[in-house]
N, C-alpha and C positions, 0 to 999 in steps of 0.2 A: 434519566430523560434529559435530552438539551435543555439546556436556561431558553428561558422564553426571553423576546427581546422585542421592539417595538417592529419587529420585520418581520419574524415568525407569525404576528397577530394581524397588522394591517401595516403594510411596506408606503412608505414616504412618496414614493414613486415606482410609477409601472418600468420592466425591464425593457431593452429592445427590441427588434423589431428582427425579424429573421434575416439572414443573410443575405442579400443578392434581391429581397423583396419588400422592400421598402415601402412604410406605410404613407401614400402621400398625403399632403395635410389638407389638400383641396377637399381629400377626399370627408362625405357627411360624418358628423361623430357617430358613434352606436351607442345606442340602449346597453345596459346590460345584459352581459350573455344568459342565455336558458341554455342551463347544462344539465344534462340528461345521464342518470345513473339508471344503470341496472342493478336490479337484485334478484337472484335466483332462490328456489323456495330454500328456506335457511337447512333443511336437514338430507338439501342435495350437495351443498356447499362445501367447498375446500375440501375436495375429496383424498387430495395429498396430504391431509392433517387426521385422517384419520385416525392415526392412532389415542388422538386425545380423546376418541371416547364421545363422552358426553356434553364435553367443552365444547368440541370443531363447533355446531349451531352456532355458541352463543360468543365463540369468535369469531365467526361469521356477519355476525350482528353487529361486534363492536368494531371490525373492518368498518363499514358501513355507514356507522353512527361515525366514527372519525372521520371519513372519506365529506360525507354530507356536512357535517359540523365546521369543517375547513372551507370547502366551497362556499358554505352558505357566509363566513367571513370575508371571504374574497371579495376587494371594492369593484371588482371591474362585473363581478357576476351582480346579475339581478334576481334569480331565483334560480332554485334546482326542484326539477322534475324528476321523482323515482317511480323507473316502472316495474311494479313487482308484482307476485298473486300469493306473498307470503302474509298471511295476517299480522303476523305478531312483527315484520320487519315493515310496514306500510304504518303500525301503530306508530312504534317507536321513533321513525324518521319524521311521521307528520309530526311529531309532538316538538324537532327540531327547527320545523319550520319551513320543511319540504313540503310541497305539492306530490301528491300521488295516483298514479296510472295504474289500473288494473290491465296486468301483463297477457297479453296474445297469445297464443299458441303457434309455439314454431319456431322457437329457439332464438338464441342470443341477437343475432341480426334482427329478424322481426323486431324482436323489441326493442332495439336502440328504433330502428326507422321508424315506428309506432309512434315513441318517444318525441324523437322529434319532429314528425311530423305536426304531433299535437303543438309543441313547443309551439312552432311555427303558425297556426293557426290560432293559438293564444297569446303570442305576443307578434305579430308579423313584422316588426322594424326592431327585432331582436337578434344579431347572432345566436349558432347553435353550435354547443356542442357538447359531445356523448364521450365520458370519464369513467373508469376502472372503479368496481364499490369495493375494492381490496386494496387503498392508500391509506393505509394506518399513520404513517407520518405524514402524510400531505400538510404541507405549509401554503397560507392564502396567499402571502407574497412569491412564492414562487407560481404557485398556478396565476397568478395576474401576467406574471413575466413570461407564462406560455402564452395566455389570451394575449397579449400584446404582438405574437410575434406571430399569430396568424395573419397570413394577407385577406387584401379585400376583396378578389376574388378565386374565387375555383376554393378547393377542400385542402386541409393539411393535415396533418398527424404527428403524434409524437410519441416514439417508440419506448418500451421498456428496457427495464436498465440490461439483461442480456440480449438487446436490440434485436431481437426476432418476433416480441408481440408488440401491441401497440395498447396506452392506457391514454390515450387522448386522441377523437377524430374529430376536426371543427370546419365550420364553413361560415364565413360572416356575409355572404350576402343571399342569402335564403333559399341555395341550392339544395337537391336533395345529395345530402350524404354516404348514401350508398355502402352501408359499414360491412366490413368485411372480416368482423372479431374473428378467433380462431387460433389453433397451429399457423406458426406461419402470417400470423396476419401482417407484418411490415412489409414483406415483399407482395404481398396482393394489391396491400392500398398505394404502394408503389406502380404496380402494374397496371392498377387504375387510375392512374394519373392523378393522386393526390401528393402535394409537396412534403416530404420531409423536416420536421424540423430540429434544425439541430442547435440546440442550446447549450452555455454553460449554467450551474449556479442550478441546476433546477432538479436535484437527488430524490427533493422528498414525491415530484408530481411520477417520477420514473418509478421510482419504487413500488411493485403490485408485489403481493405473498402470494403465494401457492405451498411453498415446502419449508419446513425448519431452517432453510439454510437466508430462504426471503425474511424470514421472521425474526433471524436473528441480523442481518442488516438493515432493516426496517428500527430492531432498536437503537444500534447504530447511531440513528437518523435522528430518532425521538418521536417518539410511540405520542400517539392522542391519546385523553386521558381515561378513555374508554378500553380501549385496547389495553392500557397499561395497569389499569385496576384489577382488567380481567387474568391476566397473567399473575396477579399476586394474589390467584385465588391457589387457596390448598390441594384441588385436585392437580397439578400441578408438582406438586413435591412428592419427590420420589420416596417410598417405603423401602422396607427388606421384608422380606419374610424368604419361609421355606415350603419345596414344592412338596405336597403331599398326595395329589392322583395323578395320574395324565395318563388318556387313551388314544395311542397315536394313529386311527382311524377317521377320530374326530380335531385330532390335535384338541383336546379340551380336556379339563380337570381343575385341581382344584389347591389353593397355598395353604399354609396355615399362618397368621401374623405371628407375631412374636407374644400375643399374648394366650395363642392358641385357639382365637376363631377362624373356620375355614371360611373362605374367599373363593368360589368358582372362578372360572374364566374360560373364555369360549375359544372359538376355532382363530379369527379375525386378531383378540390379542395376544395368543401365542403366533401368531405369524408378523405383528406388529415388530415380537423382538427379535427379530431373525434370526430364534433356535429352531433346529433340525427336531431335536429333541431331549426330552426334560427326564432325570431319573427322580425317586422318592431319592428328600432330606438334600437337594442340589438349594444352596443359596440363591435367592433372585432377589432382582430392584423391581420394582411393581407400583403399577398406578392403580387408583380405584374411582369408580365413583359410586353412588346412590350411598344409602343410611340401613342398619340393622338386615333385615334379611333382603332388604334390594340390592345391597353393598356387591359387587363383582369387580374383575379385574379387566381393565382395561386395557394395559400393555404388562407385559414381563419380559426378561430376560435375566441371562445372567450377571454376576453383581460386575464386571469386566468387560461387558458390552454395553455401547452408549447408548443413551435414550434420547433422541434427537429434538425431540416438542421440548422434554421438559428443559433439555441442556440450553436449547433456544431462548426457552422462556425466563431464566431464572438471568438477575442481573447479573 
């Protein structure tokens, strides 16, 4: 994990101001921002991590708890709004010191506009703005150095690091926002006339996960220390064993460990490893989770093909 430094925690000074949009001093100071996080129900979540099984939730969660954890640091933010209808992720952020919104019906956009809406009607001389709940390195000095560089009027955004989604949309003076999360969403919020911003210096607010390859530049970055405890959990660490059934109908069957207990495994973690097909006594690397007869295997392959979550995860 990066060394922590007195900038990673609380930065001495906010960054600039956006290019060509200068913040005038005339203009009234702001309240701190109400920033508005989404959370989706945790066991819909990072569907591209799938194959960890019974992890993806509860790295789901620790996305989230870091993403919140950071903002709620942030000197320029005054508070963060999560709207979510997941119980066990509405616990754990209130206990960080989020405010919580029970989430709408109608997908991602309803819920940021929800979001802030409420924002706005709870704090009215507040900017708003709606952040990614998958910023596991999020640093509060770099997110101040975004909030700084939004203008003082109309809407701006800040795109993710393969510049085609966006993990920040903000409006400082009490417009509605209009979010347009999604495939694609940088050229939408483009196409609706919200400004681009383009910053240096600011890696960790870019950075959202979806896939092993986000997860391993994210550590990169330096993982919060939620995210990074949970990656030093054991399911995680890849086994061997040897295949011992498989019915290629169901693609499912079953290993045997090394010390000769069988391990089923279903259709999802033989497709995780992307064999074709498995014969009896074939070496494999295998994940597992649950304890005694709930124990199954979560991803397999052969001992020669990569395991992308765990190679991610492992420093």
């Amino acid at each position: 994990m990066a060394p922590m430094t007195e900038d990673t925690v609380r930065p001495a000074a906010v960054g600039p101001t956006a290019p060509g949009r200068p913040r005038d001093p005339a203009d009234p100071p702001r309240t701190g921002w109400s920033v508005v996080v989404p959370v989706k129900p945790l066991a819909e979540a990072k569907s591209r991590l799938a194959a960890l099984g019974a992890l993806r939730p509860r790295l789901a969660l620790a996305f989230a708890r870091d993403t919140v954890a950071a903002a709620l640091a942030c000197p320029a933010v005054g508070r963060v709004l999560v709207v979510t209808r997941d119980a066990r992720a509405a616990a754990a952020l209130r206990a960080l010191g989020a405010d919580v919104l029970a989430d709408e019906p109608g997908g991602l956009n309803p819920a940021l506009a929800h979001g802030a809406a409420s924002a706005l009607r709870r704090h009215p001389r507040s900017p708003v703005a709606t952040l990614s709940a998958d910023l596991p390195a999020l640093r509060p000095a770099e997110l101040a150095r975004v909030l700084a560089a939004v203008p003082p009027h109309g809407r701006a955004f800040l795109p993710d690091a393969p510049g085609t989604g966006t993990v920040l949309l903000a409006g400082a003076d009490g417009g509605p926002l209009r979010p347009a999360f999604g495939p694609g969403s940088r050229a939408a919020h483009l196409a609706g006339g919200a400004t681009e911003l383009r910053l240096p210096r600011v890696p960790s607010v870019r950075r959202d996960v979806d896939t092993p390859a986000d997860l391993a530049a994210a550590r990169l970055l330096g993982l919060g220390p939620a995210t990074a405890a949970l990656l030093r959990s054991p399911m995680l660490a890849p086994m061997q064993a040897t295949a011992f059934t498989f019915e290629p109908t169901t693609r499912s069957g079953s290993v045997l460990l090394d010390d000769g207990t069988p391990v089923p495994f279903d259709g999802p973690a033989f497709d995780a490893g992307g064999l074709r097909l498995l014969r009896a006594g074939q070496r494999v690397r295998i994940r597992t989770t649950g304890e005694g007869a709930d124990r199954r295997v979560v991803f397999l392959t052969l001992q020669t093909f990569p395991d992308p979550e765990a190679d991610a995860a492992r420093p």
